[in-house]
C-alpha positions as CSV (number, residue, x, y, z in Angstrom):
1,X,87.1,190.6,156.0
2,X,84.9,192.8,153.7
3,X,81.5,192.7,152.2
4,X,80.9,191.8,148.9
5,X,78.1,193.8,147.6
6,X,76.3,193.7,151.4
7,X,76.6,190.1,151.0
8,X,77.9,187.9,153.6
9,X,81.6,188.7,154.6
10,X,83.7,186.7,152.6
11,X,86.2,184.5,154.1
12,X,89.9,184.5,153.7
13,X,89.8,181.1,151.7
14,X,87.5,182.9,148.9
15,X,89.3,186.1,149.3
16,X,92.4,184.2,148.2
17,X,90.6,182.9,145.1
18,X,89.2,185.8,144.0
19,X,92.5,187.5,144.2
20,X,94.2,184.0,141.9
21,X,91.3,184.4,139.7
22,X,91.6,188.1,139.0
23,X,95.5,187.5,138.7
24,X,95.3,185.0,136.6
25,X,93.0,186.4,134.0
26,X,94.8,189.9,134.1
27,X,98.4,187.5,133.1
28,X,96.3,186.1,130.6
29,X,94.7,188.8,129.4
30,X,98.5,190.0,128.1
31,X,98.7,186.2,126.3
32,X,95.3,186.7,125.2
33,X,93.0,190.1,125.0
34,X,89.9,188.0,123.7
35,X,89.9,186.2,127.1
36,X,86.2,186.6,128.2
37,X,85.7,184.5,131.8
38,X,88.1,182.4,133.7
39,X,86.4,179.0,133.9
40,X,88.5,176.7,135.2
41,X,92.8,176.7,136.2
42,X,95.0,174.3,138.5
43,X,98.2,175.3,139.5
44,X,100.2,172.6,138.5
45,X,100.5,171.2,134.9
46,X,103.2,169.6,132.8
47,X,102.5,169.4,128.4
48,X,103.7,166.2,126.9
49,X,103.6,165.7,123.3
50,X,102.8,162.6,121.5
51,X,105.4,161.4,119.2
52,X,103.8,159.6,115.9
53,X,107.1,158.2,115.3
54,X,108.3,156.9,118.0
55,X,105.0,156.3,119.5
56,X,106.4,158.1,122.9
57,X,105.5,160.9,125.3
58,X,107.7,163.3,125.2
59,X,108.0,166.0,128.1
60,X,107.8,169.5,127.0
61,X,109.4,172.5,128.6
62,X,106.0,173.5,129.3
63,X,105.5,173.6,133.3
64,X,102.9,175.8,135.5
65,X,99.7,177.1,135.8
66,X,96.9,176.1,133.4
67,X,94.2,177.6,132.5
68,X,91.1,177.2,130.6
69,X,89.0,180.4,129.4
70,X,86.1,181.5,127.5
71,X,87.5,183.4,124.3
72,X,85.7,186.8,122.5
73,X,85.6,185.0,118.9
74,X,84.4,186.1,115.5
75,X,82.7,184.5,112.9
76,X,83.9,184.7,109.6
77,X,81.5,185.6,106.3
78,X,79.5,182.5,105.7
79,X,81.0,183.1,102.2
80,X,85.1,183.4,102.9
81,X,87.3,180.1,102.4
82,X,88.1,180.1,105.9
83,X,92.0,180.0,106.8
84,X,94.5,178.9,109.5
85,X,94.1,182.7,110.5
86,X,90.7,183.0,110.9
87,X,90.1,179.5,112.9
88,X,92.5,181.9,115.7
89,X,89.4,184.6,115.6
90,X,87.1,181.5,115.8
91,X,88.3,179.6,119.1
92,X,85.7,180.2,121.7
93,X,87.4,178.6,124.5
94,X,91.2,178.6,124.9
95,X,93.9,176.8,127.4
96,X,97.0,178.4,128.7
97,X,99.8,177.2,130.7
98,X,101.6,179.7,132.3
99,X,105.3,178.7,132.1
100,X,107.7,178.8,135.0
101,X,110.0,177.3,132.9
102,X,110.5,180.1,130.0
103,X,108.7,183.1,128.9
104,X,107.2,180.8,126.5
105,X,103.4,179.4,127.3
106,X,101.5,177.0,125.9
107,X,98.3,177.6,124.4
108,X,95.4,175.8,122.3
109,X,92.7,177.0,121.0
110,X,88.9,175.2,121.7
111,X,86.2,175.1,119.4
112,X,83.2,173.0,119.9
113,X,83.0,170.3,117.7
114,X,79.5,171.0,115.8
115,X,81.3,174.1,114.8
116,X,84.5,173.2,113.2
117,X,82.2,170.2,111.1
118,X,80.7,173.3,110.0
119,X,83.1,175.4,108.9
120,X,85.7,172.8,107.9
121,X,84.1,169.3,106.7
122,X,86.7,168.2,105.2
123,X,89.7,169.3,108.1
124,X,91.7,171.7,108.3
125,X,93.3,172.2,104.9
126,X,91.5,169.4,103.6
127,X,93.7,167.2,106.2
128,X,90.4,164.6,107.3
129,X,90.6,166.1,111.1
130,X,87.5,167.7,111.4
131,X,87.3,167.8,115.0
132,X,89.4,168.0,118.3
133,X,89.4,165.2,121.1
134,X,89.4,164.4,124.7
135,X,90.2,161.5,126.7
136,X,91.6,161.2,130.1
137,X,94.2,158.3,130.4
138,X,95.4,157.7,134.0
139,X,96.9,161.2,134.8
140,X,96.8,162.7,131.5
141,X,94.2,164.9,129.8
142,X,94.6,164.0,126.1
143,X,93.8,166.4,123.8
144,X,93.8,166.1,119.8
145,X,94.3,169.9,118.0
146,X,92.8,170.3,114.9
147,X,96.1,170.2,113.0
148,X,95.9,166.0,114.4
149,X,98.9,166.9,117.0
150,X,98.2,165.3,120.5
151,X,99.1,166.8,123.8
152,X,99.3,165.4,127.3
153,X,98.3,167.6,130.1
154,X,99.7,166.1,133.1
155,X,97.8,168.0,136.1
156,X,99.1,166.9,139.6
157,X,95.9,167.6,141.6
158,X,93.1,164.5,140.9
159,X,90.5,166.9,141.5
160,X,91.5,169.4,139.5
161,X,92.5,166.9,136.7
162,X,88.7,165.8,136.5
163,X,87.4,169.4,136.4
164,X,89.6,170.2,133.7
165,X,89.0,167.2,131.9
166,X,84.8,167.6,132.4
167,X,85.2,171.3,131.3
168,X,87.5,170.5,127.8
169,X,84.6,167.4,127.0
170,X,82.0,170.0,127.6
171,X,84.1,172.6,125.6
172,X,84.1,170.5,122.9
173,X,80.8,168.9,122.5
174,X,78.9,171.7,123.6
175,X,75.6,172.6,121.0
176,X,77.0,176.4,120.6
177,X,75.9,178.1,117.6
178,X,77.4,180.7,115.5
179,X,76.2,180.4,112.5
């Protein structure tokens, strides 16, 4: 196998991940050109959605590789009433699924915590959501959006399922500062 910049060779099990990793973020990188870093992915996830209603999971059509990234963001004028619009160019971190079911992926934008109290105290157009959530519930990774929906990543591999689920509470209540 080859050298890695005169580094040890590299064997064929981290050959194989460097070649999912650089795959990955180049399919991703078509979803989303502010991808910065890959940080974590499994290969098999399936979205739920949480039904207020009915008080149900239900499955989404959502079905394949997931993948959590660090995003290029931009910070908006300390000045500007800040819109749905410009929380897109403020998501640092960002989750994909890769369907195999449909062109369609899933994605959510991440934003610490700290930072979304700071530039929307009061929610989201004033909806009293004024930051996301975590939890992991048997073998889902439950995630609250900003907009109050709540999502189910069901990830087949425990192991990956607690990375994911480490990185997204990190994600979140990291102390990053923008402003």
């Amino acid at each position: 196998m080859g050298e890695l910049n005169n580094q040890e060779p590299i064997t064929p099990e981290e050959a194989l991940k460097l070649y999912t990793n650089t795959l990955n973020f180049n399919v991703i990188s078509r979803y989303d050109p502010g991808i910065k870093q890959l940080l974590c992915h499994t290969s098999h996830c399936v979205v739920y959605k949480f039904n207020d209603e009915s008080q149900e999971w239900i499955k989404s059509d959502y079905s394949g590789t997931l993948a959590l990234y660090v995003r290029d963001f931009k910070v908006p004028p300390s000045n500007k009433q800040l819109s749905y619009q410009d929380l897109q160019q403020l998501f640092c971190y960002g989750l994909i699924l890769l369907n195999r079911n449909n062109p369609d992926c899933f994605s959510l934008g991440l934003l610490p915590n700290k930072i979304t109290k700071h530039y929307f105290p009061n929610g989201l157009n004033d909806s009293s959501v004024s930051e996301m959530d975590v939890e992991l519930n048997d073998n889902l990774i439950i995630v609250r959006n900003l907009l109050g929906e709540i999502y189910g990543l069901w990830v087949f591999n425990e192991e990956d399922r607690i990375k994911l689920f480490k990185s997204i509470e990190f994600c979140l209540n990291s102390d990053a500062k923008l402003y």
